[in-house]
C-alpha positions as CSV (number, residue, x, y, z in Angstrom):
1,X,6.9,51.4,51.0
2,X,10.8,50.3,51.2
3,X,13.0,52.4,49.4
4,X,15.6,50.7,47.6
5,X,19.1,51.8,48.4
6,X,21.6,52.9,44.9
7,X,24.7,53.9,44.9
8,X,24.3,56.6,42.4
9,X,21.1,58.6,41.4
10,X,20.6,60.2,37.8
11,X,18.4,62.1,36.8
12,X,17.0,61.7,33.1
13,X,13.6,63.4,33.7
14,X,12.1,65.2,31.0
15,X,14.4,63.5,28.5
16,X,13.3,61.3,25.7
17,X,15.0,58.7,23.5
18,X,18.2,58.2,23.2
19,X,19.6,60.9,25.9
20,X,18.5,58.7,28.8
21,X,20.5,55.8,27.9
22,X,23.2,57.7,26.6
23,X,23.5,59.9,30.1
24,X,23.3,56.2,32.1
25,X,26.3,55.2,30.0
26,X,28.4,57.6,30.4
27,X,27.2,57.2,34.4
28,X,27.8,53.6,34.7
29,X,31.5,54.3,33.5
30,X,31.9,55.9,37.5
31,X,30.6,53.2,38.5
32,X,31.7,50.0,40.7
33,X,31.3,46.9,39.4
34,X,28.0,45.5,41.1
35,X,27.3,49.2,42.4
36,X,23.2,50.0,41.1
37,X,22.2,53.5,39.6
38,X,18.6,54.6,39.8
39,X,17.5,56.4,36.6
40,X,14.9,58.7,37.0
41,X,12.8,59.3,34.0
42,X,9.6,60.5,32.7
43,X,9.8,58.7,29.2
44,X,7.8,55.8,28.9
45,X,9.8,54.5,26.7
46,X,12.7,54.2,28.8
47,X,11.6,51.2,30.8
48,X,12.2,49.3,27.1
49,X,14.8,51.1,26.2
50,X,16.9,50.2,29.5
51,X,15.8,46.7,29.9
52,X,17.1,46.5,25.8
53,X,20.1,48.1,26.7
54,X,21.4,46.6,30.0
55,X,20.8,42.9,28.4
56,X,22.8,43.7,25.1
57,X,25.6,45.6,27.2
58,X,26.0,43.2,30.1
59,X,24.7,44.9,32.7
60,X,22.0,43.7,35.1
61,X,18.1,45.4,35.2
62,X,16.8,45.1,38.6
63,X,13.7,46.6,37.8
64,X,11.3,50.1,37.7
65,X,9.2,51.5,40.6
66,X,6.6,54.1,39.4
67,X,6.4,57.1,41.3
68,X,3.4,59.6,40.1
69,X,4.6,60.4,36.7
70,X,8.9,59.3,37.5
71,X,9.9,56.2,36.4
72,X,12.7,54.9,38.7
73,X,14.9,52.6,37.0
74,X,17.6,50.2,38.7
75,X,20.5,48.4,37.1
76,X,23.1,46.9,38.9
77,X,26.9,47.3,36.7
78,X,28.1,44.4,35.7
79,X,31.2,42.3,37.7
80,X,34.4,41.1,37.1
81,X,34.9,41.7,32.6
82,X,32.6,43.8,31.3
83,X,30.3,42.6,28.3
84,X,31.2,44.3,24.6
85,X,28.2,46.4,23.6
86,X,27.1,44.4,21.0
87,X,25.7,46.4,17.6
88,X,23.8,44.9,14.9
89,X,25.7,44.3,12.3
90,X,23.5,44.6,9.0
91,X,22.6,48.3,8.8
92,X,21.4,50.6,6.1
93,X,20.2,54.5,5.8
94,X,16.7,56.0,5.3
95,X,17.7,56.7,1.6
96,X,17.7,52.5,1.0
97,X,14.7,52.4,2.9
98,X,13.2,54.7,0.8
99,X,13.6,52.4,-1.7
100,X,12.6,49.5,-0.5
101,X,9.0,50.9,0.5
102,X,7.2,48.9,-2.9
103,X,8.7,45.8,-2.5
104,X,6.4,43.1,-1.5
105,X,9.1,41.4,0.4
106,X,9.5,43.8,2.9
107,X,8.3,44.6,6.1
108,X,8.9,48.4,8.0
109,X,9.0,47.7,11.8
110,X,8.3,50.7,13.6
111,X,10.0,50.2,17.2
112,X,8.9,53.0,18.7
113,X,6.1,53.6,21.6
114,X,2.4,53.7,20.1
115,X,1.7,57.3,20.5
116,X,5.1,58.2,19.1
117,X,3.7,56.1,15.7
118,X,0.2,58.0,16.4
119,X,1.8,60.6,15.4
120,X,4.0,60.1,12.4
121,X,4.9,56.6,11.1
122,X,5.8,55.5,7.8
123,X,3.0,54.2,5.7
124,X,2.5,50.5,5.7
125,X,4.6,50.1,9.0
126,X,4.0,47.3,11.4
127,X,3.8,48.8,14.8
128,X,5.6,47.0,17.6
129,X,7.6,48.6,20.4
130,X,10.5,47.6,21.3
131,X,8.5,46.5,25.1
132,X,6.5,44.3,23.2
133,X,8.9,42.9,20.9
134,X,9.7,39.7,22.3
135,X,5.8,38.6,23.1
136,X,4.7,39.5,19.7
137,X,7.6,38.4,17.1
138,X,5.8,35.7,16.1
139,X,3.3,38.1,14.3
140,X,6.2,38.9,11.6
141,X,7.3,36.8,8.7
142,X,11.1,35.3,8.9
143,X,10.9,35.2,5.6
144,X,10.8,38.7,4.4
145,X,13.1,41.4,4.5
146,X,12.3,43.1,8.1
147,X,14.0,47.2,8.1
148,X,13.4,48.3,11.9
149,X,13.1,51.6,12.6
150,X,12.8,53.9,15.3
151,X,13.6,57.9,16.2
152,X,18.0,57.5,16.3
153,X,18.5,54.2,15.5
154,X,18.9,52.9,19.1
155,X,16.0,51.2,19.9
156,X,16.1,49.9,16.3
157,X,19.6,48.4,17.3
158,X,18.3,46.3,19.6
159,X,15.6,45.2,18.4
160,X,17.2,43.9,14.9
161,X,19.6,42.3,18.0
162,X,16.6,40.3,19.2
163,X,15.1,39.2,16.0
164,X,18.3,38.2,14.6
165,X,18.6,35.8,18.3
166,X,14.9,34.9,17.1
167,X,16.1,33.4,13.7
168,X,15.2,36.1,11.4
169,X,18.2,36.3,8.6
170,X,17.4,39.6,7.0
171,X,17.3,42.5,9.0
172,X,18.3,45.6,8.9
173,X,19.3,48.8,11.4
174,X,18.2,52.1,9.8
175,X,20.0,55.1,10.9
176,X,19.1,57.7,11.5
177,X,15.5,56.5,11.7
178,X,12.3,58.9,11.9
179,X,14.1,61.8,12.8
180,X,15.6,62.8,9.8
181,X,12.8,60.8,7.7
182,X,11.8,62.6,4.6
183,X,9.6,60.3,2.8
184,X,5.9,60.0,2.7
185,X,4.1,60.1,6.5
186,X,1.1,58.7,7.9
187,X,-0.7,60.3,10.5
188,X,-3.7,57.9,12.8
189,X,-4.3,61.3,14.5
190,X,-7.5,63.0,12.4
């Protein structure tokens, strides 16, 4: 098998959501423009979550190689001006959210990977990580009111990014997300 050459290696094993994209920021800051950095994780979220995040920050995602249970990841920093990290603009707090459970009009989008909404979801939210996103936004309504959520609020971000590009008009970021959620749960493990 060819190994592909980086110029920096991180390691983000055993790490889940958000600390593997926060620790390839702060990386990519020592980086050369047009220098790649191989992140090695064992999340299986953060193939999403880095693909998400180089695209909205500018940066270029080469690609993952699976290894046994190590995901290697490999972005390449951007050239020349770097991109603005775009945020979503519209965002609102689990308290709102709370309220907004009963309205008809709204749809909870949990972004987060299926056996992290196995687990714990809130009840009556469509499940759709962020991976599958793009392939499957056709299943929700433009129409309604769409409050994405995942565990920090990062995933979430981008996400709301994409469905705002997708000509969605009301959606909202809500930070902090599922960990610090204190409403009602739902459980699909018996």
């Amino acid at each position: 098998m060819n190994t592909i050459e980086s110029n920096f290696v991180l390691d983000a094993k055993g790490l889940a959501c958000p600390m593997p994209i926060v620790k390839t920021k702060k990386a990519m800051n020592n980086l050369e423009a047009g220098h790649v950095i191989e992140i090695q994780a064992t999340d299986k979220g953060s193939k999403a979550d880095l693909q998400a995040w180089a695209k909205s920050s500018g940066h270029e995602y080469l690609g993952t190689i699976e290894e046994g249970d190590v995901l290697k990841h490999f972005v390449r920093k951007s050239s020349g001006e770097e991109a603005v990290e775009r945020k979503h603009e519209a965002v609102t707090d689990n308290a709102t959210l709370a309220g907004k459970l009963s309205d008809e009009n709204v749809i909870v989008l949990d972004v987060r990977e299926k056996a992290e909404y196995a687990f714990n979801h809130i009840p009556g939210a469509v499940s759709i990580p962020l991976g599958e996103l793009e392939n499957r936004v056709n299943e929700l309504n433009k129409d309604k009111e769409v409050y994405v959520v995942c565990r920090t609020g990062n995933r979430s971000d981008m996400a709301a990014q994409l469905l705002d590009e997708k000509g969605f008009a009301n959606v909202f970021n809500v930070v902090p997300g599922m960990s610090d959620w204190s409403g009602d749960l739902e459980s699909d493990i018996k």
